[in-house]
C-alpha positions as CSV (number, residue, x, y, z in Angstrom):
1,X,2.6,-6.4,-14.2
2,X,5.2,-6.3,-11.2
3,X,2.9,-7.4,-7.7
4,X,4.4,-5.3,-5.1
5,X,5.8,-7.6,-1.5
6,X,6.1,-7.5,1.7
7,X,7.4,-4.3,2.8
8,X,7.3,-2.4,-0.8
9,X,5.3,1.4,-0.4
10,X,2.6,1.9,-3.1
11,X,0.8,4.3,-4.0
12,X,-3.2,4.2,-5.0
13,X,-6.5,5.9,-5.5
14,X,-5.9,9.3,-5.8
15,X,-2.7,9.7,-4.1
16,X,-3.2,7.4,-1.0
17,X,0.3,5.3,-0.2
18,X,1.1,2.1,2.3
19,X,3.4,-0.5,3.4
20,X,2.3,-3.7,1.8
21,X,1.8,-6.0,5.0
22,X,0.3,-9.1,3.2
23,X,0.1,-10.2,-0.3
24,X,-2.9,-12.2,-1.6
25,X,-3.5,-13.9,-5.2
26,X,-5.6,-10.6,-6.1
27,X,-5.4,-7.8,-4.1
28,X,-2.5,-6.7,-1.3
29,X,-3.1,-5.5,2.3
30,X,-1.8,-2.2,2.9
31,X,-1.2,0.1,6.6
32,X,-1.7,3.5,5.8
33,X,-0.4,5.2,8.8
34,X,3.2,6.0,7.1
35,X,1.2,9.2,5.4
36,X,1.9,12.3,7.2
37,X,-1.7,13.2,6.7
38,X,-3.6,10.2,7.9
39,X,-5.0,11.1,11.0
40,X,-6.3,15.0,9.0
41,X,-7.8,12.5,6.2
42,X,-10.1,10.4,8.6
43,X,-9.9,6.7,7.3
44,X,-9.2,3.1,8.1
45,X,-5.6,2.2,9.2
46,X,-5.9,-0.8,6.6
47,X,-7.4,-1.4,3.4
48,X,-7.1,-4.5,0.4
49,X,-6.0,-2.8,-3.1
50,X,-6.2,-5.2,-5.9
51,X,-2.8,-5.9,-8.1
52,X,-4.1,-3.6,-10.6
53,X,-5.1,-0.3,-8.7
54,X,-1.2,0.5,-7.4
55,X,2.2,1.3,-8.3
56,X,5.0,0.1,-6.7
57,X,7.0,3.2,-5.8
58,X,9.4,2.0,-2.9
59,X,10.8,-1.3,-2.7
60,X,10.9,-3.5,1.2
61,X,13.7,-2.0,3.3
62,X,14.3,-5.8,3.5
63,X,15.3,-6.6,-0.4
């Protein structure tokens, strides 16, 4: 299993896709604002996603 970085765009839970702000040893945090829909959806600008619940599908803008 790849663990996203800094930067990368994953996507999770039904759908729901952010900009990997911090890495931890099991889980990433993740901003949520980059959707086009996030204020229509109602939730939290941040959440933790563990390495297993994502996929990786945008790299950092800085690699």
């Amino acid at each position: 299993m790849t663990k996203a970085e800094v930067g990368n765009v994953i996507r999770f839970k039904g759908g729901l896709q952010g900009i990997v702000e911090k890495v931890n040893e099991n889980s990433v945090i993740v901003d949520l604002t980059i959707m086009e829909n996030f204020r229509e959806l109602q939730i939290e600008e941040k959440t933790v996603v563990n390495h297993k619940n994502y996929t990786i599908i945008q790299p950092s803008i800085n690699a």
